[in-house]
Structures are given as C-alpha cells and as structure tokens.
C-alpha positions in Angstrom: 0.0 0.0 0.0 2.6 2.5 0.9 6.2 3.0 -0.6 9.5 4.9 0.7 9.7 8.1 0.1 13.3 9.5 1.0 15.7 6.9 2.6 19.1 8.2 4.2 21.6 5.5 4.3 23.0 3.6 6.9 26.2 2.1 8.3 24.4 -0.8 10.8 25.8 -4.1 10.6 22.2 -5.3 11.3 20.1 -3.6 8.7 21.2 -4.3 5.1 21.9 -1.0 2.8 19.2 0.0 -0.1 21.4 0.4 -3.2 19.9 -1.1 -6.3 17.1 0.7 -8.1 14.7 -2.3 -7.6 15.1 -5.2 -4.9 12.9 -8.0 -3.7 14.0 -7.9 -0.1 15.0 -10.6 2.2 13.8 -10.4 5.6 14.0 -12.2 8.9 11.1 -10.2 10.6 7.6 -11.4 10.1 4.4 -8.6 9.6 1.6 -9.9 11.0 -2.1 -8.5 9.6 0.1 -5.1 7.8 -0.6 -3.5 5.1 2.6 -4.7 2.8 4.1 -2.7 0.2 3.2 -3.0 -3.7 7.3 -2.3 -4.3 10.4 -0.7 -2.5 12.4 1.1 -4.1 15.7 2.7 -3.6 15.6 6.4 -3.5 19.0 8.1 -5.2 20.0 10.6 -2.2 22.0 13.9 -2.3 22.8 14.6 1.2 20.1 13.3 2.5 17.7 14.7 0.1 16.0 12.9 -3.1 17.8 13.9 -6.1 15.7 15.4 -9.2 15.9 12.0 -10.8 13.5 10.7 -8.1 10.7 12.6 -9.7 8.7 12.7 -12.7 6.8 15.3 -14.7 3.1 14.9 -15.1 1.3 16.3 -17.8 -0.2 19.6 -15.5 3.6 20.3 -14.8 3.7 18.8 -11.5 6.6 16.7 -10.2 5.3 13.0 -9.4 7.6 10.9 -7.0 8.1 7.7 -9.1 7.6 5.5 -6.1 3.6 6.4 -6.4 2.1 3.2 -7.5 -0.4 3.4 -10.4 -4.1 3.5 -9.5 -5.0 -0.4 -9.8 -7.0 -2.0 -12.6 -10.1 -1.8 -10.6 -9.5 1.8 -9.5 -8.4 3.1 -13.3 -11.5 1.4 -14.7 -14.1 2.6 -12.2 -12.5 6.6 -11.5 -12.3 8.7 -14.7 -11.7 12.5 -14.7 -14.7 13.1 -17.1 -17.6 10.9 -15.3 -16.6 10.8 -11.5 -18.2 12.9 -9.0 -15.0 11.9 -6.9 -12.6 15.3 -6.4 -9.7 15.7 -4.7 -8.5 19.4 -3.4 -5.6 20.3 -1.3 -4.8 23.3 1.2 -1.6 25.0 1.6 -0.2 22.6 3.9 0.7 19.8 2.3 0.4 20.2 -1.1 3.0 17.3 -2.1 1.1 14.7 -0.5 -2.2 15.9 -2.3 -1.1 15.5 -5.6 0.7 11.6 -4.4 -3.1 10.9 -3.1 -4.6 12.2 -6.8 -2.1 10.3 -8.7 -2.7 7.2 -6.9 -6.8 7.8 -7.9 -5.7 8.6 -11.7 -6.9 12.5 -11.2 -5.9 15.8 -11.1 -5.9 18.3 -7.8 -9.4 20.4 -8.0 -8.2 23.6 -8.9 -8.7 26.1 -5.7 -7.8 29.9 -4.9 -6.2 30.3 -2.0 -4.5 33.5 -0.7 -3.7 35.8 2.2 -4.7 39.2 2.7 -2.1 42.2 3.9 -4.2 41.4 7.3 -3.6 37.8 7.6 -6.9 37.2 6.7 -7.5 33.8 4.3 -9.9 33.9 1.0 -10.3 30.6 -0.8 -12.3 30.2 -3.9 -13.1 26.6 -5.8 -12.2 27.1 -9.3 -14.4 24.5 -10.3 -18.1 23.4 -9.9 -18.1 20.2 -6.8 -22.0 20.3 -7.2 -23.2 17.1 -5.8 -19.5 16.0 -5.9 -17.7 14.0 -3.4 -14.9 16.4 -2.2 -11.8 15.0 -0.2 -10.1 18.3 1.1 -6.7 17.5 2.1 -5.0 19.5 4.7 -3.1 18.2 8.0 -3.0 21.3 10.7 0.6 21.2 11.1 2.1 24.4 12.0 1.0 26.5 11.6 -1.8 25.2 13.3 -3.9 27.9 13.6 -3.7 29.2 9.9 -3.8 26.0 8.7 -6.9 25.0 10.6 -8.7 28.4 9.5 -7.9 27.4 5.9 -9.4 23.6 6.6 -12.8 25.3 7.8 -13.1 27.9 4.9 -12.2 25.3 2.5 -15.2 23.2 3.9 -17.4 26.2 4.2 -16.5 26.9 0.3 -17.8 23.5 -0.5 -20.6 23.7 0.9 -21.9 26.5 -0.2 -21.5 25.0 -3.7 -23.4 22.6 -3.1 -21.3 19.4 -2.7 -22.8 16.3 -1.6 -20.1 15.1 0.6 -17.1 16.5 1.8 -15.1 14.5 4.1 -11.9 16.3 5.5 -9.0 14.6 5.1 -6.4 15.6 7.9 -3.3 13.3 8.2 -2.1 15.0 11.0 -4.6 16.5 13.6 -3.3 19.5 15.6 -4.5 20.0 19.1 -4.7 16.4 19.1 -2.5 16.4 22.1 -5.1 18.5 24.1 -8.0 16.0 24.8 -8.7 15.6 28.2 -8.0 18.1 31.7 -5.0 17.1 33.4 -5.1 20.4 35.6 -8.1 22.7 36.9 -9.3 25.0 34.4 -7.7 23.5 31.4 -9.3 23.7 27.8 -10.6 20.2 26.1 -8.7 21.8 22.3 -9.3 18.6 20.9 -13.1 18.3 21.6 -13.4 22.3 20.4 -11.7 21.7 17.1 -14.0 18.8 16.5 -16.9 21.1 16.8 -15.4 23.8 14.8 -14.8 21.3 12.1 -18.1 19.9 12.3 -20.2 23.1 12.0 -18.2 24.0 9.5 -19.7 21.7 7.5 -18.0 18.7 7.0 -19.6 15.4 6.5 -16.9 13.4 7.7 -13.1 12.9 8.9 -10.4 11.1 7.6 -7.5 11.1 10.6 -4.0 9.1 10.2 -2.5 8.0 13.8 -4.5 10.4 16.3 -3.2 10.8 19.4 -5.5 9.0 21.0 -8.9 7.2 19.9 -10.6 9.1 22.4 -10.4 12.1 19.9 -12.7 10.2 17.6 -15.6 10.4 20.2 -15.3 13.7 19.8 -16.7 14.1 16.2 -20.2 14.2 15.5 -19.9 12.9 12.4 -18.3 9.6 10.9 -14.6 9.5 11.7 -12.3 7.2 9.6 -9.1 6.1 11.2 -6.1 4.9 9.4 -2.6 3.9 11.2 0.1 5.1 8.7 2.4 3.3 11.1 1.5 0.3 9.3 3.9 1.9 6.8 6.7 1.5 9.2 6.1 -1.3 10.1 6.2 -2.6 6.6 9.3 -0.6 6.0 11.1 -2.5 9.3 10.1 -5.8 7.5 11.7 -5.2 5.0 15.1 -4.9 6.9 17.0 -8.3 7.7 17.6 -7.6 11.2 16.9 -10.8 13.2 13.9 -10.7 15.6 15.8 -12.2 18.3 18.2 -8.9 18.5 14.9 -6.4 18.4 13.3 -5.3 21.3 10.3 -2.4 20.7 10.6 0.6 23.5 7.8 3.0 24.4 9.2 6.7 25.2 6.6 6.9 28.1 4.2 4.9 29.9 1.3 6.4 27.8 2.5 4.8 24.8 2.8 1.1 25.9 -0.4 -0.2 23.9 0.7 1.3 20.8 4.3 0.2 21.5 2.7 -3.0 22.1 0.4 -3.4 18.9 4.0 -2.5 17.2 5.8 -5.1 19.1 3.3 -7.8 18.0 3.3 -7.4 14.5 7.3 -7.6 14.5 7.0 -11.4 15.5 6.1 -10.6 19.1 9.3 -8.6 19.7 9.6 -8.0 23.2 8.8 -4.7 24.9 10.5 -2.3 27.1 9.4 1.1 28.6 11.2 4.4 29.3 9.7 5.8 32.9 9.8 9.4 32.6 7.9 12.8 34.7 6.9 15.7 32.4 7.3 18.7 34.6 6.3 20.9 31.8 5.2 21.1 28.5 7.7 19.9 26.2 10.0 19.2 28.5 10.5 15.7 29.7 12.8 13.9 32.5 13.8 9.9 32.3 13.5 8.6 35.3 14.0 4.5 34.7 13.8 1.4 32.0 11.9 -1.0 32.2 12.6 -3.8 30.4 16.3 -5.5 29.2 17.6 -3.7 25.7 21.1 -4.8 26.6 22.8 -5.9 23.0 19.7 -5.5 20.9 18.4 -3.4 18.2 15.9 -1.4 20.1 13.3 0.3 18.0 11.2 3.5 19.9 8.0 4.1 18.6 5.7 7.3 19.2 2.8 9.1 17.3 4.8 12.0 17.0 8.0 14.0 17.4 7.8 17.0 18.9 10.9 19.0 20.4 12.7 15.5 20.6 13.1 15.8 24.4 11.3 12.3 25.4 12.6 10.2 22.6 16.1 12.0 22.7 16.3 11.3 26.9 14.8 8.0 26.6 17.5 7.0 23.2 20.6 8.3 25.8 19.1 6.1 28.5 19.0 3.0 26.2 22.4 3.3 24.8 23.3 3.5 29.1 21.5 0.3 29.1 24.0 -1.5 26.6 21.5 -1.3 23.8 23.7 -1.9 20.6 21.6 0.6 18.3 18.2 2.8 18.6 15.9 3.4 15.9 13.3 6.0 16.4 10.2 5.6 14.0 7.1 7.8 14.1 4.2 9.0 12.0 4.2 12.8 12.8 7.0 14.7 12.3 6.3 18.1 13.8 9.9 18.8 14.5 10.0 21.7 16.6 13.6 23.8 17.2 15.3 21.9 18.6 14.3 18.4 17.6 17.1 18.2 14.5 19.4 18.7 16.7 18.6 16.4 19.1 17.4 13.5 16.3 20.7 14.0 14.5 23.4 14.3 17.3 24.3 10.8 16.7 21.7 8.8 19.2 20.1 7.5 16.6 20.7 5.0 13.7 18.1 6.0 11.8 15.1 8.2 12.2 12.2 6.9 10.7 8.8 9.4 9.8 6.1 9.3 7.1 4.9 12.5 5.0 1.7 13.1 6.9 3.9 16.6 7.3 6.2 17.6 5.1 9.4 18.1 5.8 10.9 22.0 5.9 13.9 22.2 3.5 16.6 22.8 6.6 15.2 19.8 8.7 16.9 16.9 6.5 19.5 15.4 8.3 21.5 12.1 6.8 19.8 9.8 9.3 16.1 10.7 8.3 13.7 8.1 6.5 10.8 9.7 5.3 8.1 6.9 4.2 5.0 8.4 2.3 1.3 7.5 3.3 -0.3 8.6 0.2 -1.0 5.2 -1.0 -2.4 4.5 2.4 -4.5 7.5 1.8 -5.9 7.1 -1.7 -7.0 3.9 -1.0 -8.9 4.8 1.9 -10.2 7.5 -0.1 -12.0 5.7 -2.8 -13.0 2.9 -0.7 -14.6 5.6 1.5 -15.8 6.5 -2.1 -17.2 3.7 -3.1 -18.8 2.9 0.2 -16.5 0.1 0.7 -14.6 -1.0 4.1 -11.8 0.5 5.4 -10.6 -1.7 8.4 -10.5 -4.4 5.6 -7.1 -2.6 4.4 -5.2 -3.9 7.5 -6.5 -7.0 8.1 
C-alpha cells in the first residue's frame, strides 16, 4: 500500500543497505495482519535529500515521485476525470502529499484559490463546480496550526456553499490532538473544540491518520475514519534483515505502551520495554528508569509523533546507558520543533524513521532521516470511503 519516500543511508551491521534501483528484499522479521508494500524502491540521495531524478513530470507540470504506484485495474476502470463525481483538493499545507493521493486515484488536484490578505486574513475560492460532488479536502493542521486549521474550515465552508454532496476532510495530522482531556483545573478540552469547529463548519466526515489518542474520535459528531500510517513502518522494518531475536520495541513513556505493544506484536512478538519518565512541563520531559532489558539489541522506539525531541532523545541516551547496541526512532508525525534536529541527528540514533503526513521544511533533513509516504495508504482509503467500501479491511 505504501512505498518509501526518502531513505538516508545507513552504516548498521544489522540492517542491510538499499542500493539497487529495484530489490525483492530478504527479511527475517515477520508482519503480521500489515498492510505490505506494492514495491520498494531505492531512492537516489543527495545529502540526505532525493535527487531530481527521483521525480517525474506529469502532464499539468507537477513533479510525481516515481515510487507512487499506479491506481489499480479496478481503481483506473471505475475513476475517470470526465464521469466521476469523486474530487480531490488540497490546502496550503501539504500540497505534495495531495497531488501523491490524486495520482494514486488517476486524477488531477481540483483547482482552488487560495491567498492571504495584507491582514492575515484567508480567502479561498473553488475554481471548479463540486456540485453534488464527493470532495476529499486534504490538509493536515501542522504548524502553523492555527492558519492551517482556519484554511481547513473555509475550504469546507467553500464546498458547501457549492453545493457538494459530501465532503469529508482529510487531515493526516490532527493539531490540538494532544489537548484531549484536563490534566489540571481549568484547562481547555482543544481537541473536543476543534472537532466542533470542524463539524459546523460543514463537514460530513473525517479522515484522521495516527490520532493521538482514539478518544479524539468520540469527539466528532460525524463519521470519523481512522487509518494507522504506522503500518507503513512497520512494513518498512520488515523489509530490513535484522533478526527478531536482537529487536526489542521501547515505548518513550508509559502512555505509549499499547501502541508500543500493537508494534511489538506485529514484529514477531518482539519484546517490549518502557522508558519511565515525569513531564514537569510542556515539552519538557525527565527519564526517570527502564523497564525492560535492551542490553545488546536493536531497540526500535515508537511514538505518534515527534515534537521537540526531548522524550525520545532522553529515553535514546538512556538505552544506549542500558547497553543497547543501536536505537531506531520511527514515528508517523513529524512536527519537529527547534530543537528536535538537533537532538534526532546528534548521533543517538541509527536511523530516524517518519512518514509525510507533514512535510518536511527544506533545513530539517539530516543524513539519518527516513521519510516513508502515506499517500498510497490514503488514496486507497479515499476511494474505498468513495465507493462505500470497508476501510478496516485494508489492515486485516
């Protein structure tokens, strides 16, 4: 379902190299009920970065990654530009990962307006009739969050206004996700007011990639499709030949230990370890303990997202003190705030492992960074959603 996106190289003993343009890879780690990749391909790197002849021209102009599969049989028979009421339109946010999602369905972006008055204000106009349309709007609230959620809402409140007959928002990362319940007196539920805002906006549904937590999808008043793009790591890591019996998977805090441990389960029942730590402020973490024996393994840390670095950089120094022979960090949201690169590329980790949910801001590549794309993921969801067809099926 998904492929790799950029791939910096390693120099682990325990994880063979990508260097051929095409490989069928041999692998010692077994994925149990993941979605598995269509192909892997090597991505030709400079500095980190995917060269130009990673990308192809379209016929619009626009540069196509070539590991974007081709829409299916099924999906090229049944979608075509001239007799679907399916559309596809991106925000400012994530553009890139827009057009991936249309070239996986065989169509083109909707053409939109968007712009910013001298006052900050934001003015978006559809450049296209969506009457009695299904409209995908595709925008994560990354930062900026606020300006990037204001667009999501006006975008929906564009559509319907012309009359489309659904419009389901597709966010792959959901800001103020973090913000769902009161931990202190007097606190603001964010995630819960977003919901609404989105909701009476106009949207008719939600299509969310790793949230936070599945609480967030009680909040919604309308349908809310879930999708784990870590399922894309996870298929990445199978493709490695590092023996299960040197991996061990580590949560970076407590509150992590049942995704750590759906993670661990579908890498052959890996066994699981977990970094104690006490927040004593926002973004700011302190380890306090491990528990769990990492002690010459391969230990791979798994979060939703990476923020400042602090928890997964204290808990990667706290693993290495525990004898642990490398650390991988892998994580679907890659906010990155100053100063995570520094932290993620100070030489802690092996690899850093993150999907496109977010894209990536020209300074923040670093030679360890792995950035695996969901849009795959996404466009299938998308026209199964379409087509009224399940969506759990896709990772069973």
């Amino acid at each position: 379902m998904s492929t790799l996106l950029h791939s910096a190289s390693t120099s682990s003993p325990s994880f063979s190299q990508i260097t051929t343009p095409r490989f069928a890879p041999i692998t010692r780690i077994s994925l149990r009920n993941g979605v598995r990749c269509k192909a892997i391909e090597a991505v030709n790197l400079e500095n980190g970065r995917p060269s130009a002849s990673e990308f192809l021209v379209s016929g619009s102009g626009n540069a196509i990654p070539r590991y974007v599969v081709a829409p299916n049989t099924r999906i090229q028979d049944l979608v075509n530009r001239n007799d679907t009421r399916l559309r596809i339109f991106s925000g400012t946010a994530n553009p890139a990962l827009a057009q991936e999602i249309a070239c996986y369905l065989g169509l083109e972006l909707g053409k939109t307006k968007i712009k910013r008055f001298a006052d900050g204000e934001i003015y978006v106009q559809l450049q296209e009739s969506v009457r009695g349309c299904d409209v995908f709007l595709v925008q994560p609230t990354c930062p900026p969050a606020n300006e990037n959620l204001m667009e999501l809402l006006i975008m929906i409140d564009a559509c319907r206004r012309a009359s489309a007959k659904n419009i389901t928002a597709v966010i792959p990362y959901f800001g103020y996700a973090r913000a769902d319940r009161k931990t202190q007196g007097r606190e603001s539920i964010a995630a819960k007011l977003v919901a609404n805002l989105i909701t009476e906006a106009g949207a008719n549904r939600v299509l969310a990639c790793d949230l936070h937590s599945g609480q967030s999808m009680g909040y919604f008043d309308i349908p809310v499709d879930h999708v784990y793009g870590q399922s894309v790591i996870l298929d990445y890591l199978a493709s490695k030949t590092i023996c299960s019996d040197d991996l061990v998977v580590v949560s970076p805090d407590v509150g992590g230990v049942a995704r750590a441990r759906a993670f661990a389960k579908k890498l052959s029942d890996a066994p699981l370890a977990i970094v104690d730590k006490r927040r004593h402020g926002h973004n700011v973490a302190e380890v306090m303990n491990l528990i769990g024996d990492v002690r010459g393994k391969v230990a791979v840390m798994v979060d939703d997202m990476i923020d400042t670095a602090g928890t997964i950089a204290k808990g990667a120094a706290l693993l290495h003190q525990e004898g642990a022979r490398e650390v991988y960090a892998c994580t679907t949201h890659a906010v990155f705030s100053p100063p995570a690169i520094e932290r993620l590329s100070s030489g802690l980790f092996q690899e850093v492992i993150i999907t496109n949910t977010i894209p990536v801001a020209e300074q923040n590549y670093f030679p360890q960074l792995t950035v695996l794309s969901v849009a795959n993921l996404l466009g299938e969801t998308v026209w199964r959603v379409h087509d009224d067809c399940s969506v759990s099926s896709i990772f069973l």
